[in-house]
N, C-alpha and C positions, 0 to 999 in steps of 0.2 A: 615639207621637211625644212629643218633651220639651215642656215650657209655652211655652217660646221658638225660635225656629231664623234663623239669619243665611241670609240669601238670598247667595248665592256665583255671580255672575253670571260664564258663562262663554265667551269667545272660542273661534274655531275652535282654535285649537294647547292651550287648555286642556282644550276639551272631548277634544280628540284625548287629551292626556295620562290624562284621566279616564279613556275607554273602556279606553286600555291596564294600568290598575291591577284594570281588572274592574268599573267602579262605574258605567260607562255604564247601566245601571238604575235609578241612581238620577237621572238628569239627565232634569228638569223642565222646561214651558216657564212662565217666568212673567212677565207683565209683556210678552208677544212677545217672550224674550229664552232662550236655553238657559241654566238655573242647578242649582248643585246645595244643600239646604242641611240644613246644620247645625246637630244638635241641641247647645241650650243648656239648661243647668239652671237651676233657681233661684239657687243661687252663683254661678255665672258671668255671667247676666245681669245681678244685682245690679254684680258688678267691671264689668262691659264699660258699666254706666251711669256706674260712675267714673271709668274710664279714657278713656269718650268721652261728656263734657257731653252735646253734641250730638245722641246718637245716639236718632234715635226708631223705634219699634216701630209696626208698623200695626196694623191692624185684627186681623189673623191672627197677631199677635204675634212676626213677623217681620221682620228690619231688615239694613240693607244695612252694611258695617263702610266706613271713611271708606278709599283705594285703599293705602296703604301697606300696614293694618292686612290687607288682603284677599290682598294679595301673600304675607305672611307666614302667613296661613290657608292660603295653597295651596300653601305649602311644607311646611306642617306634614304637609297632605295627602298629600303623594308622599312624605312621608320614611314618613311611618306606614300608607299605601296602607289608609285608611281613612277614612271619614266621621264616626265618632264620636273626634272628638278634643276637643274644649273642656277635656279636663281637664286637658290639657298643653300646649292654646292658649294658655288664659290665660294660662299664664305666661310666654309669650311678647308677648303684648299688651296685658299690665296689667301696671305699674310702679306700685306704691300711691307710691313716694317720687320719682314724676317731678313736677318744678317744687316741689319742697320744699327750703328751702336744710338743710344739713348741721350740724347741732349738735353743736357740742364741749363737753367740762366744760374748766371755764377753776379751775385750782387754784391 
């Protein structure tokens, strides 16, 4: 398992789409809740702590992404009908240059 993993908490029609990718094995109860979750790396953790101030890690060094961010995870999921994707999340869900104004050279 990676250092980190995002808890990806899943409704019925999500779990349903899960099982049909084949990944129903890997759907968890956590929390009283069916989730499945995703391995994060050192890098990626680092970015997802940039890209979400807020976002804290538990005990088990798991953490839930804020609901946009998680929509976007589980889309990443069915395109790639895989669980190990953070390396082509992130760039979906990290903007280094979001809320940065745009600098021009002024000649």
């Amino acid at each position: 398992m990676a250092d980190y993993c995002i808890n990806l908490f899943l409704g019925e029609e999500e779990q349903k789409k899960i099982q049909e990718l084949g990944l129903g094995d890997f759907i968890k109860e956590i929390e009283g809740k069916k989730a499945v979750q995703v391995a994060v790396g050192p890098k990626e953790h680092k970015k997802l702590l940039k890209g979400f101030p807020d976002l804290e890690f538990d005990e088990t060094n798991a953490c839930v992404l804020p609901d946009e961010a998680q929509l976007t995870l589980m889309d990443v999921i069915m395109q790639t009908k895989t669980l190990d994707v953070m390396k082509f999340a992130i760039t979906k869900l990290y903007n280094p240059l979001k809320g940065k104004d745009l600098r021009s050279k002024v000649y």
